[in-house]
Each structure stands twice: as C-alpha cells, then as structure tokens.
C-alpha positions as CSV (number, residue, x, y, z in Angstrom):
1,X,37.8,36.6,59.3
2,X,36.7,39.9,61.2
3,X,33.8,41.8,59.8
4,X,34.9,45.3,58.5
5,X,34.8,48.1,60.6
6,X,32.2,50.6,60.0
7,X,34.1,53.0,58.6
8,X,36.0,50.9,56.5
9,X,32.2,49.5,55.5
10,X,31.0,53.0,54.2
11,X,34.0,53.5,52.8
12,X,33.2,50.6,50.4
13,X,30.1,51.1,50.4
14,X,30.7,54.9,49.2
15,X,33.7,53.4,46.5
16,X,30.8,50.9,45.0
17,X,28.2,53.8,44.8
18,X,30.7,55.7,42.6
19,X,31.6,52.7,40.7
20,X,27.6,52.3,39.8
21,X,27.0,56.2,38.9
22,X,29.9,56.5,36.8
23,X,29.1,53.4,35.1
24,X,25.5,54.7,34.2
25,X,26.5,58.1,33.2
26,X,29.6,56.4,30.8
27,X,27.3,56.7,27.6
28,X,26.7,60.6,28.3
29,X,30.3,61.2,28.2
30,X,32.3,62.1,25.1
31,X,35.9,60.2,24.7
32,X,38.1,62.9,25.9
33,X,36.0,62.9,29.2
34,X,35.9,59.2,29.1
35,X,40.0,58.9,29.0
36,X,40.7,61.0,31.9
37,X,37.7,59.3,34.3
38,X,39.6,56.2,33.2
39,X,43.3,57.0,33.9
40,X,41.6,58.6,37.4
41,X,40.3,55.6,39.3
42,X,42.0,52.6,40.5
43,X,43.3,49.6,39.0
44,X,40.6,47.4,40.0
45,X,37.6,49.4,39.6
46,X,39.3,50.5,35.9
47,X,39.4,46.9,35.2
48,X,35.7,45.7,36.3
49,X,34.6,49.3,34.1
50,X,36.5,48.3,30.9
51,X,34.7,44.8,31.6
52,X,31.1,45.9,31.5
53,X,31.6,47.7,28.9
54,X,30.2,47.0,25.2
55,X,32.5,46.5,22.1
56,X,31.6,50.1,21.0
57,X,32.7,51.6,24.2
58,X,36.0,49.5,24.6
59,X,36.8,50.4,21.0
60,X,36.2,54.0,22.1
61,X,38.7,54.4,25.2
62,X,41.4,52.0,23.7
63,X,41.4,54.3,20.9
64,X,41.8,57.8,22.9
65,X,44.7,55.5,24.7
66,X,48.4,55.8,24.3
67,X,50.4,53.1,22.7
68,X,51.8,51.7,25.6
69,X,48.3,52.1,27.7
70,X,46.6,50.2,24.6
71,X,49.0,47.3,24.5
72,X,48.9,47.0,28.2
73,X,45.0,47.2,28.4
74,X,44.8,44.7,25.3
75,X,46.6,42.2,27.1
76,X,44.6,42.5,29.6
77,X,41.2,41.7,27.8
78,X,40.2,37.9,26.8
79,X,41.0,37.2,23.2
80,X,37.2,37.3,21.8
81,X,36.7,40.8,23.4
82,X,39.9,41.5,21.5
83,X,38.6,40.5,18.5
84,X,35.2,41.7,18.8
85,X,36.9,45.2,19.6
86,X,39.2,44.5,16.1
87,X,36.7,43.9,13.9
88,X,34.9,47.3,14.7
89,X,38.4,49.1,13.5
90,X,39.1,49.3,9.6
91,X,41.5,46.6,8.2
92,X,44.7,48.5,8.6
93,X,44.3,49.7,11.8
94,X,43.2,46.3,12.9
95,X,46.4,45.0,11.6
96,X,48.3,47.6,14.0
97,X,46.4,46.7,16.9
98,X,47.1,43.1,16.4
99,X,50.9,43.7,16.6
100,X,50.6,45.0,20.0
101,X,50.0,41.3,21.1
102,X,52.4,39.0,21.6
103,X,52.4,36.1,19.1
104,X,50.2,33.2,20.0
105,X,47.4,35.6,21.1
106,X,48.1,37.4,18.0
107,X,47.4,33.9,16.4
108,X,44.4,33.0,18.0
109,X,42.6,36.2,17.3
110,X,43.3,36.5,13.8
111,X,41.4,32.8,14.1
112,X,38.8,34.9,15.5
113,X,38.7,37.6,13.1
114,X,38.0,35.1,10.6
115,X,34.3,33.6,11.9
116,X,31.7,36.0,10.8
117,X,30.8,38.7,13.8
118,X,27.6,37.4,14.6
119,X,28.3,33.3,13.7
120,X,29.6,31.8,17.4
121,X,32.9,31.3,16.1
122,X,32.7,35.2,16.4
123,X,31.6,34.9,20.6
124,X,34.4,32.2,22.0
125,X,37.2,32.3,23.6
126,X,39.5,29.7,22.2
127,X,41.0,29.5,25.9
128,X,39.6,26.8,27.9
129,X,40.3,24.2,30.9
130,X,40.8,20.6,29.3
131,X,42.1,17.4,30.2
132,X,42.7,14.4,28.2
133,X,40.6,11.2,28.2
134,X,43.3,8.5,28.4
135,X,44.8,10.8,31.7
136,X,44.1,9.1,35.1
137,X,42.4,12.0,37.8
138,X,45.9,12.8,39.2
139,X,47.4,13.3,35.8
140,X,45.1,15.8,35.2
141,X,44.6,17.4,38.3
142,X,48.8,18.8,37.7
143,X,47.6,19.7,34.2
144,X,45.0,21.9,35.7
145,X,47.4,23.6,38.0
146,X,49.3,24.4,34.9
147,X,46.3,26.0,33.2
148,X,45.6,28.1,36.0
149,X,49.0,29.4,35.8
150,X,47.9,30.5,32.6
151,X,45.0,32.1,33.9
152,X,42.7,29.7,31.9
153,X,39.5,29.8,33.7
154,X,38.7,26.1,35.6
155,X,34.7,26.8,36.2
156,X,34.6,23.8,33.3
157,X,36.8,21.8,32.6
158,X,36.8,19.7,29.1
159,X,37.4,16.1,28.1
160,X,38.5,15.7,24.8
161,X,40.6,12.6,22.8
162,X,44.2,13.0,21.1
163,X,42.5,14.6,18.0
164,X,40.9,17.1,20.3
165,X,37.6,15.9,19.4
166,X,35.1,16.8,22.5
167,X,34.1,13.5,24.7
168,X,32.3,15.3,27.8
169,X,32.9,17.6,31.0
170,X,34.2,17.2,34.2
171,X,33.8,19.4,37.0
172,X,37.0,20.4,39.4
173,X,35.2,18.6,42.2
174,X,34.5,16.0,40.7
175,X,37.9,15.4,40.1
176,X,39.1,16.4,43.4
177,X,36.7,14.0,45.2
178,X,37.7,10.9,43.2
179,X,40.8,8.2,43.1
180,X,43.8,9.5,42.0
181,X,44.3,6.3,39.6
182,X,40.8,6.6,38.1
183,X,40.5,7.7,34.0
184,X,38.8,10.8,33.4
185,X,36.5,9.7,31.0
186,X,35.3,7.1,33.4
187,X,34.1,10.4,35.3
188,X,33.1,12.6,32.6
189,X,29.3,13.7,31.4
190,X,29.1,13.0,27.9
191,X,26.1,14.7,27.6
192,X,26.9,18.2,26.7
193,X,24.8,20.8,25.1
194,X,27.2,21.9,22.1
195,X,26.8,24.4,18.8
196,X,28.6,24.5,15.5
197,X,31.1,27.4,14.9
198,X,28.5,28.7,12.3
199,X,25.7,28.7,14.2
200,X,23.7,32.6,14.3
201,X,24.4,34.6,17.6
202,X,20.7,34.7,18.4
203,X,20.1,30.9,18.0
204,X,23.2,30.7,20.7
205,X,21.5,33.0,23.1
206,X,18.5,30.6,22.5
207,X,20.2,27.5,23.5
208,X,21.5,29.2,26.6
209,X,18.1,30.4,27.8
210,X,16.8,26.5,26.5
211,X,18.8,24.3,28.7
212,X,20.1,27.4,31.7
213,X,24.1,26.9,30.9
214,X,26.5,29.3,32.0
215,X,29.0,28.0,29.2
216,X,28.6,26.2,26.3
217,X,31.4,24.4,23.8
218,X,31.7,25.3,19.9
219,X,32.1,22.6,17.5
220,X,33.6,22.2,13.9
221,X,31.0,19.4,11.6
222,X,33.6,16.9,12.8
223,X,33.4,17.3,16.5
224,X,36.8,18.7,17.5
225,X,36.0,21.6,20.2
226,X,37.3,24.9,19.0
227,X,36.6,26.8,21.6
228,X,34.1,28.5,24.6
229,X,31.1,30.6,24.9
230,X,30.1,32.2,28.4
231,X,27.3,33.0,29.4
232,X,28.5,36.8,30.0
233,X,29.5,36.8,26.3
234,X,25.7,35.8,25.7
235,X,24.1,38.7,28.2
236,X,26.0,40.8,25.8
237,X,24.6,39.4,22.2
238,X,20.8,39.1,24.1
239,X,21.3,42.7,24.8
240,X,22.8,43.9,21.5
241,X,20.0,41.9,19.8
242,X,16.7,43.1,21.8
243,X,17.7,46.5,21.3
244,X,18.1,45.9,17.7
245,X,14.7,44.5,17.3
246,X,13.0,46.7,19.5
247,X,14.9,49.8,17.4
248,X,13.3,48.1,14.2
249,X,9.7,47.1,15.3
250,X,9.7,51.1,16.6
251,X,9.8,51.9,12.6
252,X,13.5,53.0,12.4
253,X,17.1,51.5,11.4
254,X,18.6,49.9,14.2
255,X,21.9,52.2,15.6
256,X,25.2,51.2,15.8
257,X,26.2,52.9,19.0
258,X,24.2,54.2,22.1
259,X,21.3,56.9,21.5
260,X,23.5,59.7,23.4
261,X,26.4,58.6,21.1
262,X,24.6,58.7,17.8
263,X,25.3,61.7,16.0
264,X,22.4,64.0,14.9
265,X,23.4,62.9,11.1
266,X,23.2,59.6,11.8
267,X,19.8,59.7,13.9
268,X,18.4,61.5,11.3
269,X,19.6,59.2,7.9
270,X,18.2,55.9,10.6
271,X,14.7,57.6,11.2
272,X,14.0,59.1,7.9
273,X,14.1,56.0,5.3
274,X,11.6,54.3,7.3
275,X,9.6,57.4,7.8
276,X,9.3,58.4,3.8
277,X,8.5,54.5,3.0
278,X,5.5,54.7,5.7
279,X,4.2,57.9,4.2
280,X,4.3,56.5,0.9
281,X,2.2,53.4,2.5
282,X,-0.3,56.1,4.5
283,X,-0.6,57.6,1.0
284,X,-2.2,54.4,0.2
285,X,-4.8,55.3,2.9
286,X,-5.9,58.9,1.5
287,X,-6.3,57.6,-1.6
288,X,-8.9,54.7,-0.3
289,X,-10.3,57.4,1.1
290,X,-11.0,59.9,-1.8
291,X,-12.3,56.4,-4.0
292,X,-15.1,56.9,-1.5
293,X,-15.6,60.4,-0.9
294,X,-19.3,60.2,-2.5
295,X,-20.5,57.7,0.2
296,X,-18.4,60.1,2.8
297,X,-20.2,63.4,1.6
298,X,-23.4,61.4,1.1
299,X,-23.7,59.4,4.7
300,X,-21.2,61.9,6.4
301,X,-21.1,59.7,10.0
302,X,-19.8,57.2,8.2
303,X,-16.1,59.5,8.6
304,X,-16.7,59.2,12.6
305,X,-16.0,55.8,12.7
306,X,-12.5,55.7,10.4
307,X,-10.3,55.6,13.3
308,X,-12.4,53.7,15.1
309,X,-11.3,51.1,12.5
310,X,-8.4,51.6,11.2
311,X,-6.8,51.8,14.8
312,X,-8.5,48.5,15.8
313,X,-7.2,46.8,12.7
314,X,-3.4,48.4,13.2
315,X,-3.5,47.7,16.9
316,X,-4.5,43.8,16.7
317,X,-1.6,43.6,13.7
318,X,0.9,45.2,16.0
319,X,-0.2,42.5,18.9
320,X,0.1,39.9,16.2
321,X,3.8,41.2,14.7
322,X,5.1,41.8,18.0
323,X,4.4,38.0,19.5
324,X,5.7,36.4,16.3
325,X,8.9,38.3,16.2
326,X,9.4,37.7,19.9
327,X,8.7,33.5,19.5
328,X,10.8,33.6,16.2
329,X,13.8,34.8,17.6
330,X,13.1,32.9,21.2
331,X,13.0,29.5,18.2
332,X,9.1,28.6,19.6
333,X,8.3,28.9,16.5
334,X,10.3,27.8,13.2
335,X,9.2,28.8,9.6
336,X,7.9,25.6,9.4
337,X,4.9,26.4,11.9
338,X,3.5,29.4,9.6
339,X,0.2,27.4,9.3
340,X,-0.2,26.3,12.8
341,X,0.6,30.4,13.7
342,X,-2.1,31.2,10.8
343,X,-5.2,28.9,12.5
344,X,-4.2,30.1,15.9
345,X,-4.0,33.9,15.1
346,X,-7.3,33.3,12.4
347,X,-9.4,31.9,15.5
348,X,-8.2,34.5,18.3
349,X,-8.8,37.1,15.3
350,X,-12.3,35.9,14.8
351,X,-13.0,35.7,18.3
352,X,-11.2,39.4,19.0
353,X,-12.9,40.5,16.3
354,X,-16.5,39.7,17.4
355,X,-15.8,41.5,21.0
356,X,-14.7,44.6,19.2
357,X,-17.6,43.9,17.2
358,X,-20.0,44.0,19.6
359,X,-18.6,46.9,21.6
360,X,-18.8,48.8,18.5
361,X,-22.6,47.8,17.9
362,X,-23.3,49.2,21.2
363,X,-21.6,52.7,20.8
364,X,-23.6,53.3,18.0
365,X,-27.0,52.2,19.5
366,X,-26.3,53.7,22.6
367,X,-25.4,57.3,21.1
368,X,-28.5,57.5,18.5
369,X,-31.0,55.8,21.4
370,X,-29.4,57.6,24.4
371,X,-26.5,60.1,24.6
372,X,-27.9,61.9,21.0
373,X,-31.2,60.8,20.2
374,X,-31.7,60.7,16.2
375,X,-28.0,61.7,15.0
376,X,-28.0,58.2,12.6
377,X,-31.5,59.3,10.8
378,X,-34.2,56.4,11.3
379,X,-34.1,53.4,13.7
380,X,-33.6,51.2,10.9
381,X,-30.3,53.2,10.1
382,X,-28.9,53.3,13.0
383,X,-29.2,49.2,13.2
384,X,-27.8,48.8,9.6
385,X,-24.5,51.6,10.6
386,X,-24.1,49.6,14.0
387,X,-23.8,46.2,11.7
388,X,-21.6,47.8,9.0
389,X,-19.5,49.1,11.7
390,X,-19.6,45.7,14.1
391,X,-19.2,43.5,10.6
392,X,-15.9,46.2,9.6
393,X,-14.2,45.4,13.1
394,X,-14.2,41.8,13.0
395,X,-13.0,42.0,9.2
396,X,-10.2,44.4,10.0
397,X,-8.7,42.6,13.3
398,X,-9.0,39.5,11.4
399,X,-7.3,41.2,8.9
400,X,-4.8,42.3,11.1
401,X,-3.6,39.3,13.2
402,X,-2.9,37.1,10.1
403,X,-0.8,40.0,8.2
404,X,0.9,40.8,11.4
405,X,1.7,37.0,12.0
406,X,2.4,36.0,9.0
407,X,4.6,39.5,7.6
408,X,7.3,38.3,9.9
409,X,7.6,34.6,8.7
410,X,7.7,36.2,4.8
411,X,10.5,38.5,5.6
412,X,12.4,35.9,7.3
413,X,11.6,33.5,4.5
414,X,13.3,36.1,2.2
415,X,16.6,36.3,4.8
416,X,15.5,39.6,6.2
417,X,15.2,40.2,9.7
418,X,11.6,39.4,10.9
419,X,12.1,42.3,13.6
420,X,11.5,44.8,10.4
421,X,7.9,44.0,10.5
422,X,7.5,47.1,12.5
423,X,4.1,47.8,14.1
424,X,3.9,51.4,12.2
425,X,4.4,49.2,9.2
426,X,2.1,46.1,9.7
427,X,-0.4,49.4,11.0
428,X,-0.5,50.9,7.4
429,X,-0.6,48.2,5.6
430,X,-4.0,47.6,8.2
431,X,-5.1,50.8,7.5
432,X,-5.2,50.4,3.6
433,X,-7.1,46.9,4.0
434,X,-9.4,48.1,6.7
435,X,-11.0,51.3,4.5
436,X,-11.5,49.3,2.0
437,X,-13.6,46.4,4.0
438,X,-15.3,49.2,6.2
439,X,-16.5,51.1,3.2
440,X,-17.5,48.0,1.1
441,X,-19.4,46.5,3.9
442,X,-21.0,50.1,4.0
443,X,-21.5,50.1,0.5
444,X,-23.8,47.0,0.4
445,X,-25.9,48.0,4.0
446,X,-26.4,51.4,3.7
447,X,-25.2,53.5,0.5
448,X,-27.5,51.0,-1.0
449,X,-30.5,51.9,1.4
C-alpha cells in the first residue's frame, strides 16, 4: 500500500484536528448549535462524534432531530446505548422512541429497559458472537460468517450448550488455526471471568480493572449468558462514577449533566443543601468556642493556635475519607475490613500525630525563646502551652483519621454512598472534636496554673 501523499497527509491530519476541537468544545454548545454542527460534517466523523458521546449528550441531539434523522440515527446505535439513551426520556416519550425500531431490536431493548440503570443488566449488549458446543470448528466457522453479516461484533466469540448456558470462549484464531472436524468445546477456555445481571455498575468497573478484560459476559443465577459488557461501556460508567464521587467528596450533590450544561437553578439547589447542613455543623464550632471564652479572654494566645488545630485535625480526616472512599469503591476494602482500616489508620494517626506534635512544640518554643522573646509569660508557661498544644495535635489527627476512615464504612453500612463523606464534612465534624480536646487539655495544664 503507498504511503499518502503529503498533501493528502495534512489534509487528514487537518480533518482529525477538527474532529478533536469540536469534540472538546461539544459541552459549551447549546442544542440548537449542536444540531446544525452535526448535520454539517461527514458521515463518518458524525458517526465516531455521536459515539463518544455520553447518554446525556446523545439524548440531547436525537432529540433536536427530525423523525426520520432519529430513526435512522437510532438504528444506527447498539441496543444498550439505545436503551441507556431511553431510560433518560420520560415513559411516554420512551415508548415513542421505541417504535422507531424495528421489532426484534425493539424487543431486546425493552429487555434492557427492564435491568435497573446502574445493575449490569443495564450496560450489555445482548448482541454477541456465539457458537454451539456440540458444533465441530467448521460448523461454526459458517455460523460466524453469518453473524458478521449481522454486524455482530467477532472480537469474542462464546461457547454455550443448547440451553444457552455459558461453557467458555474461543477466539477467531483459534478456530481458524485448528481441524475443521474438531468440537469447539474441545478448544474452548472455560475459564471466564463472568458477573450476574444484578451486579452494581461500579463492582463491574472493578472486575474489569481486577483481571484487564476488554469484555466480560453477564449471567442469570443459573448460568445462561444474557448478554455482553465492553470495556468501552465500562470507560463510560468509571467516568460517570469518579465524577460523581469527586462532585460529592467536594461537599455538593452530584450533577446530572456537564458543569457548562447545568442550569444556574440547578447548580444552585446542588450546592446549597450541602452548604446550609455544614453551616449548621460549623455552628457546632462557635458554640465550643463561646463554652470557653473565659479561658480565651483569660490566656488570650490560647486563640492563636485554633486553626493551627482544627485544620490539622480536618486535614488528616480528609486524607483518611478520601483513601477509604477511593479503596471502597476500587473493592480493596469490604465492610468487613472496618477493624483492620481502624488499627491501621489508629497507628499512622498516633504516629502523624506525634510529628505534628512535635513541630507544634517547636513553634511555640522557638517564638517565646527566639523570634518574640517573653510573648507566652514565664518559661514554665511557655513549656506547659507548647505541651497543651503538641498533646491537642496528636488528639485531634488521631481524632481525625479514625472518623474519616470509619464515616465512610457507616454510611455505606446504612446503603448511602460512602463518597458523601465529603472532606468539608468529615472537616467539621473535626473541628467540633478538636476544640473541645485542645481546650480540655488546656484546661488541666494551664487555666489550672
């Protein structure tokens, strides 16, 4: 094959550049714009756009789309996007959408439609390359070149028994490279990495990261294969569900569309529950605060050091929160390992907790010895602040590892989504613990001096 000329190189080059820029300005654009960019660039490149694109967006253009356009485009989509993209719409407008498709898809989806959205039932395609186990390797070979006629992908191809029931995988040249009179079971791997149809979205994208497959079979509880899971189907769910979680632990509701899509209503009703709830919690805080206000008015340093404190305990529980809602929904770590997670984050708490310590000690010698001679009153002051303020770090990070590490194994314990234990809220409920440790460990050195 002749390399392309240079001009027809930069030409392609030039077409692919496009192709990248208008895909990263897609969310900026409203639906009306969207439309006409679509209906403006070729067949091909419209087709890899619609195919990068998330259920929200697809819902989007095939609803600014004429009748005919929509039908033609639907056709064109596998049958999970199709039902992904129906289950955004309301019920009766699904049920429009659906007659657009002739009648086994129209079967298949409405299959779909009835796995929850976030079960795997919801993520495969119930298309997919499979032989029979009783067929010799020339028997199925033809059936293959039927499939394909079908446009049923052949990247893996499935060996199941006469009641469908899932017996192993056989690749195409593996087939290819053996006897025509040989069985295909005789040539199939029967160990195959496989999930139930009701298996969460997020334990999915865990199994594909686990064992590195690009595709993975879904089960009923008695075996039969029901469909197929790709691993572009998964990039999709790993995305949809990091953002999520990284919307939450940011102290917010998670969106439903993309930030430039997300009306200013909507932004506002996401942000402000969260935001009331934590300035409930910081009113926790003030009123620690005013319990102590004598010690604070009669030992005023003792005020310096608050955010010294309460920032070192909210910062360690944020550290905590975050690695614990990363390793839960990764499945490191189960509900079953809360203790092992509480002796681990107790020790590293300790241990962080006497460097902060120490570092703390030093600031405040250092500044009454050196930068500010005298500013804590007498030597023997300045020793007993430095402890109360060493002693109140280690309390307060200790404090904060084990209620961030263990805040996300009680919400999940109570079904809520461990990604809630937002570091804003782990951080107040730090701040409220830490005051009072600081100022009771300051009661019993130095109020009492």
């Amino acid at each position: 094959m002749e390399p392309l000329k240079q001009p027809e190189r930069q030409e392609h080059t030039d077409k692919q550049e496009q192709f990248e820029r208008t895909l990263s300005d897609w969310p900026r654009l409203d639906s009306a714009t969207r439309i006409e960019l679509f209906r403006a660039i070729p067949l091909d490149e419209a087709e890899d756009l619609l195919d990068c694109m998330n259920v929200n967006d697809q819902t989007d253009l095939l609803t600014s789309m004429s009748l005919p356009e929509r039908r033609s485009w639907l056709r064109y989509l596998d049958l999970d996007d199709i039902a992904d993209i129906l289950s955004e719409l309301p019920e009766g407008e699904a049920d429009k959408w659906l007659e657009l498709l002739d009648a086994r898809s129209r079967d298949k989806v409405s299959a779909l439609l009835a796995y929850a959205e976030d079960d795997a039932g919801g993520l495969m395609d119930p298309r997919f390359a499979r032989v029979r186990s009783t067929m010799t390797v020339e028997a199925a070979i033809n059936y293959l070149h039927i499939q394909a006629q079908e446009k049923i992908p052949l990247e893996h191809v499935y060996v199941l028994d006469s009641e469908q029931k899932l017996l192993g995988e056989v690749g195409i040249d593996t087939l290819l490279a053996a006897n025509s009179d040989e069985l295909v079971i005789e040539l199939a791997d029967q160990d195959v990495v496989t999930c139930p149809e009701d298996m969460d979205q997020e334990e999915v994208g865990a199994l594909f990261a686990r064992y590195s497959l690009t595709a993975m079979p879904v089960v009923d509880e008695d075996g039969h294969m029901k469909g197929l899971i790709t691993a572009d189907d998964v990039v999709d769910v790993i995305l949809e569900e990091g953002t999520e979680d990284a919307q939450k632990y940011g102290g917010m509701e998670a969106l439903d569309e993309s930030y430039m899509r997300t009306g200013l209503g909507e932004m506002i009703h996401k942000r402000a529950g969260w935001l009331v709830l934590l300035l409930i919690g910081e009113m926790f805080t003030a009123s620690a605060m005013a319990k102590y206000q004598q010690q604070l008015e009669a030992i005023w340093y003792l005020a310096i050091f608050v955010p010294l404190i309460t920032s070192s305990g909210g910062n360690s529980g944020s550290q905590a929160s975050a690695l614990m809602v990363r390793a839960m929904a990764m499945g490191e770590v189960k509900l079953r390992d809360w203790w092992r997670v509480f002796l681990r984050e107790s020790s590293s708490g300790l241990v962080i907790g006497i460097m902060l310590g120490l570092v703390g000690l030093m600031r405040v010698l250092l500044w009454n010895y050196f930068i500010d001679p005298g500013i804590y009153g007498s030597s023997l002051m300045a020793w007993r602040l430095g402890a109360t303020v060493s002693l109140s770090l280690v309390g307060v990070v200790l404090l904060g590892c084990i209620a961030g590490s263990m805040l996300p194994f009680i919400l999940s314990l109570c079904k809520q989504d461990p990604a809630s234990a937002s570091a804003p809220f782990v951080a107040t409920i730090v701040d409220v613990s830490g005051l009072t440790v600081y100022f009771t460990i300051a009661s019993l050195l130095i109020s009492s001096y």
